[in-house]
N, C-alpha and C positions, 0 to 999 in steps of 0.2 A: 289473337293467338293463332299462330298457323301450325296447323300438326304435322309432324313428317312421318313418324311412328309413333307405336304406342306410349313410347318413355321419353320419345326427343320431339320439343314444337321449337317454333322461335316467336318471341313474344313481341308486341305490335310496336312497341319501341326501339328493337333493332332495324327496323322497319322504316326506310324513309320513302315518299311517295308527293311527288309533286305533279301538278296539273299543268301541261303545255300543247300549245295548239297540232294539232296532227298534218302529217303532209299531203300529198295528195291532191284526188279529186274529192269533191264535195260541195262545192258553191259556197254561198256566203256565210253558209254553217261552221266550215274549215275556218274563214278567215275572223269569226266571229265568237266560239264555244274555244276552250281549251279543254279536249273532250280524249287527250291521249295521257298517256301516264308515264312518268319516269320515276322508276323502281331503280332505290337506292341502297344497298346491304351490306354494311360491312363486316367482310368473315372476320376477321383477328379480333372485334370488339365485339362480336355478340356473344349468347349464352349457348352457342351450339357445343357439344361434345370437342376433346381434343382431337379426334379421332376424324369426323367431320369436316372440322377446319384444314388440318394437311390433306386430307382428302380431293377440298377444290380448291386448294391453293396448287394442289398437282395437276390438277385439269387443265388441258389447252383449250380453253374455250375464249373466244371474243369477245362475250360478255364480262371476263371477269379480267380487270384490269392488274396493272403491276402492286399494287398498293392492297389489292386482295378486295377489292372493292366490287360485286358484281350490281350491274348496270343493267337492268332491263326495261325496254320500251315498248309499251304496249298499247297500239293504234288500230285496233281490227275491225273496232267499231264504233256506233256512232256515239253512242253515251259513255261519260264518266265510270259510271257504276260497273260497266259491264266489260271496260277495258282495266280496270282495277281487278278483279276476280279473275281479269286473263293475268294482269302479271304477276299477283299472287300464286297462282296455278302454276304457273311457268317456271316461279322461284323455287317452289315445293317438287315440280318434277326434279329440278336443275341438282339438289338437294337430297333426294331422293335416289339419282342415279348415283351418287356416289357411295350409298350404304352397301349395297350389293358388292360384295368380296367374291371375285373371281376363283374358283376350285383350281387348282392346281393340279393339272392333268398328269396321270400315272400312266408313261408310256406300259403296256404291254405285248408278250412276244405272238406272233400265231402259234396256237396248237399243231401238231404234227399233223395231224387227221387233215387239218382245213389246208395245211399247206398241199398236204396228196391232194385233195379234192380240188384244189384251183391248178394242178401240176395236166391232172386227168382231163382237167374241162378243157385245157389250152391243148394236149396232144390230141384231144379228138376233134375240136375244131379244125386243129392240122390235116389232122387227116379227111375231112370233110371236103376242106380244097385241095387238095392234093388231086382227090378226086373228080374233080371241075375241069382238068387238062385237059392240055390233048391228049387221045388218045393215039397211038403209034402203033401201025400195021403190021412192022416187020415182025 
């Protein structure tokens, strides 16, 4: 069971997870362990929320295919166990950023007061170079 919040997980059976050799450098380990992991999830059949589902089916990410399928590969390291808990972690961020609803910003006008006050600081800078010239004799 992977948790994303306290009322939304997704359960180890939406969950597909196969073992394949990883790329790289490594020596005979690489060509010998299948030691990387291909994280398999598909949004439109599991038990996430509706709301989740259109969420990263609107996501432009490379990970998540046409088919709404996301795909992640997880090779960072040398064990099984330890590249597994990466693409679970990866899935749960992935997942995760899409709960987060953006506030809908409320233009507001400047106060009168702040407009004087930025009107004042720009004439007295003026006048600051103004007085940097030259000076003229006649």
């Amino acid at each position: 069971m992977l948790t994303i919040s306290s009322n939304v997980s997704i359960a180890d059976s939406d969950i597909d997870m196969q073992g394949v050799r990883a790329q790289g450098a490594g020596g005979q380990n690489v060509n010998k362990v299948s030691s990387a992991i291909h994280l398999r999830f598909n949004i439109v059949q599991s038990s996430l929320p509706d709301f989740y589902k259109q969420r990263l089916m609107l996501l432009r990410d490379k990970r998540i295919t046409r088919d709404g399928v996301i795909i992640i590969k997880a090779q960072r390291y040398r064990t099984q166990e330890k590249n597994r808990e990466d693409a679970l972690l990866r899935l749960q961020e992935l997942v995760r950023s899409v709960s987060h609803v953006q506030r809908k910003r409320v233009a507001t006008k400047p106060t009168r007061s702040s407009q004087r006050k930025r009107l004042d600081g720009k004439t007295r800078h003026s006048r600051t170079k103004k007085l940097r010239g030259r000076v003229d004799d006649h």
